[in-house]
SERO-4910 file (N, C-alpha, C, O; in steps of 0.05 Angstrom, whole numbers):
BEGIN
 pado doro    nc1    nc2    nc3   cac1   cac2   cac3    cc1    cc2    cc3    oc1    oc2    oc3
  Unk    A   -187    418    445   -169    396    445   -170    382    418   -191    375    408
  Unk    A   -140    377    407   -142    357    376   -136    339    385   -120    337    404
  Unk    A   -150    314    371   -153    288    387   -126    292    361   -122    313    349
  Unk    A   -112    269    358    -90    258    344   -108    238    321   -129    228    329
  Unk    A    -98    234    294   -108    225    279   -107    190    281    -88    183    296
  Unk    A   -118    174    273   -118    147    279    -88    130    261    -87    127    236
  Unk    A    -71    123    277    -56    109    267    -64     86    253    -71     68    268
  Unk    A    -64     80    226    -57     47    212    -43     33    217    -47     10    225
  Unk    A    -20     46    214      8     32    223     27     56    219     28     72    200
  Unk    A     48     53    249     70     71    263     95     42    259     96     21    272
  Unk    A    112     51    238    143     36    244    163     47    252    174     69    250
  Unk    A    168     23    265    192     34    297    214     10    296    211     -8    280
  Unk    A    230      9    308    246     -6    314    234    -34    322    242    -55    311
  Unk    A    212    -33    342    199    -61    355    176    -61    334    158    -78    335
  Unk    A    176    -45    317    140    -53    300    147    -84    301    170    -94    301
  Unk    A    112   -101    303    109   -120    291     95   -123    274     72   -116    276
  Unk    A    109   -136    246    104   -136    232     83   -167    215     78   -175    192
  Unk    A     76   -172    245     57   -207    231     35   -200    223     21   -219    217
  Unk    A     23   -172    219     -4   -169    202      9   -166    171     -2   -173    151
  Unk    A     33   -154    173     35   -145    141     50   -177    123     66   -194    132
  Unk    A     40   -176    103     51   -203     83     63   -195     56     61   -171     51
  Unk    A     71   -206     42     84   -197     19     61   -216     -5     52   -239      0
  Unk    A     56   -201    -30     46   -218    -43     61   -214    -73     50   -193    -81
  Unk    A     74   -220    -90     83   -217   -113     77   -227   -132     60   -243   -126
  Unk    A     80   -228   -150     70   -236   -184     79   -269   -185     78   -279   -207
  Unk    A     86   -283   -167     92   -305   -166     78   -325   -159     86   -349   -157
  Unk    A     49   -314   -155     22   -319   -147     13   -331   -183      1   -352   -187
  Unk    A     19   -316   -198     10   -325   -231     36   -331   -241     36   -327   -265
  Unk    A     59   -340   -234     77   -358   -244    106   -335   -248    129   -345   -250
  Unk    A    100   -306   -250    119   -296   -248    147   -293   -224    149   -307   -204
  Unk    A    162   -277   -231    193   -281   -218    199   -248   -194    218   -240   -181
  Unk    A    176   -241   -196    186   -215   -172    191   -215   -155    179   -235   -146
  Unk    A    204   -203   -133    208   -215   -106    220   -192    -90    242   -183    -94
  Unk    A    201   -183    -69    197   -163    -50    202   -178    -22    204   -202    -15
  Unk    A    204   -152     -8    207   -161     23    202   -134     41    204   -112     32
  Unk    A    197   -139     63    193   -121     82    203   -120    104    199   -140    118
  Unk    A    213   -104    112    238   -109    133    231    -82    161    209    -71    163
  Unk    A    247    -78    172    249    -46    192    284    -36    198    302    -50    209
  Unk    A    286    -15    191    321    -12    184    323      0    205    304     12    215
  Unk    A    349      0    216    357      8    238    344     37    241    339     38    265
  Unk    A    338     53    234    324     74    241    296     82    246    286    103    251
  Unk    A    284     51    243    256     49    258    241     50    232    218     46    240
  Unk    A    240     53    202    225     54    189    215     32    161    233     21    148
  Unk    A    199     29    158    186      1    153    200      9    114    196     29    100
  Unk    A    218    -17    107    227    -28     79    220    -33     72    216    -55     83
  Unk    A    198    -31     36    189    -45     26    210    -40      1    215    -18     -7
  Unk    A    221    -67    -10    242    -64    -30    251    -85    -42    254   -103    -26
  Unk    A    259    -94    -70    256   -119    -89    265   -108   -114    282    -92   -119
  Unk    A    246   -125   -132    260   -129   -161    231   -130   -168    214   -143   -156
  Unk    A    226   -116   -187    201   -126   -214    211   -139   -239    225   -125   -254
  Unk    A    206   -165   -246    213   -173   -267    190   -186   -285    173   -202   -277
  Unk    A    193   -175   -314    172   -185   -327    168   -208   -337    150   -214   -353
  Unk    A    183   -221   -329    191   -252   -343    169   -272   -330    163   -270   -307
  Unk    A    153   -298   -355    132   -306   -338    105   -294   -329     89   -302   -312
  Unk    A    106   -275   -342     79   -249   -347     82   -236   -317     61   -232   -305
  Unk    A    103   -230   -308    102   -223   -280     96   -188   -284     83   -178   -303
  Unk    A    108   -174   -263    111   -145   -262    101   -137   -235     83   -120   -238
  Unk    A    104   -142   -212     87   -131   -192    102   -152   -167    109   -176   -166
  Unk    A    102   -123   -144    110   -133   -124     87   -119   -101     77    -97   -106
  Unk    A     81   -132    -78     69   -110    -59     73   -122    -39     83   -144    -35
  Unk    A     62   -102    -21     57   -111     13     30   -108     17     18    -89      7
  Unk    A     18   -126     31    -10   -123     50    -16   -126     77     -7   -144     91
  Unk    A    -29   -109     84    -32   -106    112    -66   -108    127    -85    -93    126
  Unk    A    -62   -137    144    -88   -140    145    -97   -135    173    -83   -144    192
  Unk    A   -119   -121    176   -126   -105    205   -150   -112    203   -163   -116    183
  Unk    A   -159   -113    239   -188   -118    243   -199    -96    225   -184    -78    217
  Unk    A   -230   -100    218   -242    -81    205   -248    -56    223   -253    -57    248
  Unk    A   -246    -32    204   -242    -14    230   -266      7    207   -267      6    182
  Unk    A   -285     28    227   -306     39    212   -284     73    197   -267     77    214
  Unk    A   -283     84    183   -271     97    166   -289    113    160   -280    131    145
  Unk    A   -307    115    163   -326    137    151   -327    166    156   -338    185    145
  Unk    A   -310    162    185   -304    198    191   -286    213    183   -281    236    188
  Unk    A   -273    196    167   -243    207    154   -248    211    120   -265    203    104
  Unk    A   -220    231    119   -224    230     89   -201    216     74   -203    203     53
  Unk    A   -184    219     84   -154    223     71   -139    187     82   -153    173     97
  Unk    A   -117    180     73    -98    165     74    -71    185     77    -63    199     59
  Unk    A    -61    185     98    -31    203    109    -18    184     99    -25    162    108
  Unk    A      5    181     80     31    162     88     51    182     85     55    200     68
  Unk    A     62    175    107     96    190    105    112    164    101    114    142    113
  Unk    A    125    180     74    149    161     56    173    169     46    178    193     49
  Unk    A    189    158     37    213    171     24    220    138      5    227    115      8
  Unk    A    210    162    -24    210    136    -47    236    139    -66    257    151    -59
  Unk    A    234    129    -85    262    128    -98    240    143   -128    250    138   -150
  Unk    A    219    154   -128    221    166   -151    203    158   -166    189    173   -180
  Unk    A    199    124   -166    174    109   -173    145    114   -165    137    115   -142
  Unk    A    131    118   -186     99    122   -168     92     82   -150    105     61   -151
  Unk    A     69     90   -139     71     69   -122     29     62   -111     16     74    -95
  Unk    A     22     39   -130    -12     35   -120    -18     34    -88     -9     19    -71
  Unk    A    -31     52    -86    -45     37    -59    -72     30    -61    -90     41    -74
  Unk    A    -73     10    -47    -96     -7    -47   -120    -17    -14   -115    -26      8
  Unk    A   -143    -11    -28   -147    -14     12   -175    -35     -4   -184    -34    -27
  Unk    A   -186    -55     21   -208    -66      6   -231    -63     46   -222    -60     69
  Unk    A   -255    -66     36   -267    -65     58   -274    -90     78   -289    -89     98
  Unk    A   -262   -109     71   -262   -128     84   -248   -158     69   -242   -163     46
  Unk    A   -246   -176     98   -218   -189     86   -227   -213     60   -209   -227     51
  Unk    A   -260   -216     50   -264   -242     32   -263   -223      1   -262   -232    -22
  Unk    A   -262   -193     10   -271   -173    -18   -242   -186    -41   -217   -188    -38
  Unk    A   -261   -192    -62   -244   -203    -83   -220   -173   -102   -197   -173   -110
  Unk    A   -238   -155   -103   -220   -131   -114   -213   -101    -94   -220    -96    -71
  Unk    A   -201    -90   -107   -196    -70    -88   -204    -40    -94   -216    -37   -115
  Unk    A   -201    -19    -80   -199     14    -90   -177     17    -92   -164      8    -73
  Unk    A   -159     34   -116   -137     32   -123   -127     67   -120   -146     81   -125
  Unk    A   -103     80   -115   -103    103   -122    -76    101   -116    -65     89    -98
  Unk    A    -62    122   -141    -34    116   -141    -19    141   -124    -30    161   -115
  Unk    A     11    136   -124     20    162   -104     57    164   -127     73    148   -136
  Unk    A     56    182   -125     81    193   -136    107    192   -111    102    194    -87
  Unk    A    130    189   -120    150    185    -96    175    200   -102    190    189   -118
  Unk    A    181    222    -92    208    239   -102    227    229    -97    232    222   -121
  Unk    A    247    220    -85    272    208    -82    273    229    -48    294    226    -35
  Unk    A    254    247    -36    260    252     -8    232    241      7    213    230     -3
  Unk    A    238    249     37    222    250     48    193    266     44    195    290     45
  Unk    A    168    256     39    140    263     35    124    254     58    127    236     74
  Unk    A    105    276     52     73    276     67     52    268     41     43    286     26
  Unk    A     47    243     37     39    237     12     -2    239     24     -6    219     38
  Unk    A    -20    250     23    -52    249     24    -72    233      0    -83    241    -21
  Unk    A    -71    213     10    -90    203    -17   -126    209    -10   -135    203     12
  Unk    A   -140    221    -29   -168    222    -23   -185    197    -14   -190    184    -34
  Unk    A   -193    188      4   -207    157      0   -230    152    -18   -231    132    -33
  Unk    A   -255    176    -17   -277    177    -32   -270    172    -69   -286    164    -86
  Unk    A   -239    181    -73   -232    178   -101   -217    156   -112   -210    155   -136
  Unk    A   -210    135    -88   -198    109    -96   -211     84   -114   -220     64   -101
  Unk    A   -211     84   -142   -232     61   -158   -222     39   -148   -205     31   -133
  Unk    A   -242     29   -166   -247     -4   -162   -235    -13   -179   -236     -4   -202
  Unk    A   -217    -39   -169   -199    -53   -193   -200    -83   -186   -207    -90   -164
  Unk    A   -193    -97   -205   -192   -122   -197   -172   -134   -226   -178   -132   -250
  Unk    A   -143   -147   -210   -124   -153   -217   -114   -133   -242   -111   -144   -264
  Unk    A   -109   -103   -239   -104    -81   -257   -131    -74   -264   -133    -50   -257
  Unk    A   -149    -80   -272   -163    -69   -292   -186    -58   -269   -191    -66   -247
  Unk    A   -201    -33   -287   -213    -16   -277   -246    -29   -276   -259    -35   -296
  Unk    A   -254    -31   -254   -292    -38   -252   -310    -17   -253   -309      7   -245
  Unk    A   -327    -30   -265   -353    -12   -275   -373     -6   -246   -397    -11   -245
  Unk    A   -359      5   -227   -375      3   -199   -368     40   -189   -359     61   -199
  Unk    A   -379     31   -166   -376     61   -157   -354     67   -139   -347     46   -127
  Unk    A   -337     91   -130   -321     95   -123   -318     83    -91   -340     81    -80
  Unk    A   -296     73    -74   -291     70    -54   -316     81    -29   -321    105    -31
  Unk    A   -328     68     -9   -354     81     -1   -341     89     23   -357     97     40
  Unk    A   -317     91     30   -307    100     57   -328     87     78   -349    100     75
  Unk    A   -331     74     91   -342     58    106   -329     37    122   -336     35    146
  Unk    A   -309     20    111   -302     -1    132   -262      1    111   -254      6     88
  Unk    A   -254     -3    127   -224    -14    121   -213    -40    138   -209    -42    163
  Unk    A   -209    -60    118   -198    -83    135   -176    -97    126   -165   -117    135
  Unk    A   -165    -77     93   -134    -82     81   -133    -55     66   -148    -38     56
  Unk    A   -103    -62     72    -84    -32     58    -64    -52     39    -59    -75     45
  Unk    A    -58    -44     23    -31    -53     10     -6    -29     -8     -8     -6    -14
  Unk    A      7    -39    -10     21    -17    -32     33    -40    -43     39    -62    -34
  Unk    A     34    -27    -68     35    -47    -98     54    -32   -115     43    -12   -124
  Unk    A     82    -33   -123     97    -34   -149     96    -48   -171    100    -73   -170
  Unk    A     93    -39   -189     87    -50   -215     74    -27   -250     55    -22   -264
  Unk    A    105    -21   -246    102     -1   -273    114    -12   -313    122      2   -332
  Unk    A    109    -42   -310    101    -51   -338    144    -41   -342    157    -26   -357
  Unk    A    151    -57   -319    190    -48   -331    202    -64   -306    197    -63   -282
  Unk    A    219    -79   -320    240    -99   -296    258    -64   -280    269    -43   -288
  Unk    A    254    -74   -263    267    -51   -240    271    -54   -212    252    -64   -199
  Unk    A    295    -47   -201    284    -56   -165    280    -30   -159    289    -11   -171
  Unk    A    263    -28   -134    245    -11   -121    260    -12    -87    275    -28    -76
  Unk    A    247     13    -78    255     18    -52    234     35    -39    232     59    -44
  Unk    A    222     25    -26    198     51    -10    201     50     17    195     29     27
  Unk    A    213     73     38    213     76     72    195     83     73    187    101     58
  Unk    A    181     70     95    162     89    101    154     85    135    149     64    146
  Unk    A    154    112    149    153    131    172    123    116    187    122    100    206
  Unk    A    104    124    175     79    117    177     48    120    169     40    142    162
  Unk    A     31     99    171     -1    113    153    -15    115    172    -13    103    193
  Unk    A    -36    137    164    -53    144    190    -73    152    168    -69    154    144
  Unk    A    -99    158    184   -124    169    176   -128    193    181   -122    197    205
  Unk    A   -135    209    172   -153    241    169   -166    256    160   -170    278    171
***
């Protein structure tokens, strides 16, 4: 018997969406401005404007979940359908951790089965890379995905759902 892999988050028509928040460059004075929505076909919108004006450049979503143990897994599943833009994801092991593990994902303009490695996600804190050790797969208690490719642009990412494996 295959047990089914652990859902993060499944978007549907009724998802609720009061764990996930938006955080944008407007936090340091910049002008970006994202949102997250669920379109009539059940799958979760993340979509905006990056603008560099005001030292901005960065839009994301975060998603905050009880801490959950992660250590039997390897992978991050997201099924997406991007417009083309690569796209950070970000997970931290609990909700006071000041930086994150970062690992980026490429987005074709169709529908994908995107696998990110977890053991290979670094350590970053506000862009820049830390002198620490790689992601310890052990606890997950935020996910985010982050746009922000250093270019005023609006962005569009669906996405189906993330799961563990």
């Amino acid at each position: 018997m295959t047990l089914m892999p652990p859902i993060i988050f499944d978007f549907s028509e009724d998802a609720n969406l009061s764990g996930w928040y938006v955080v944008d460059d407007g936090v340091m004075g910049g002008l970006s401005a994202g949102q997250l929505s669920i379109s009539p076909e059940g799958h979760g919108i993340f979509q905006g404007y990056v603008s560099l004006e005001n030292n901005g450049g960065f839009s994301s979503i975060r998603y905050r979940m009880q801490p959950k143990r992660v250590d039997e897994y390897n992978q991050l599943i997201f099924k997406v359908k991007g417009d083309g833009k690569p796209y950070q994801i970000r997970v931290k092991s609990s909700w006071s951790q000041r930086y994150s593990y970062a690992s980026e994902i490429q987005t074709n303009g169709e529908w994908q089965t995107i696998s990110v490695e977890l053991s290979e996600m670094t350590p970053t804190f506000r862009g820049r890379r830390l002198n620490m050790d790689n992601y310890p797969v052990e606890r997950l208690a935020e996910l985010a995905i982050l746009v922000g490719n250093k270019k005023e642009e609006k962005f569009k990412l669906e996405i189906d759902s993330i799961e563990l494996k």
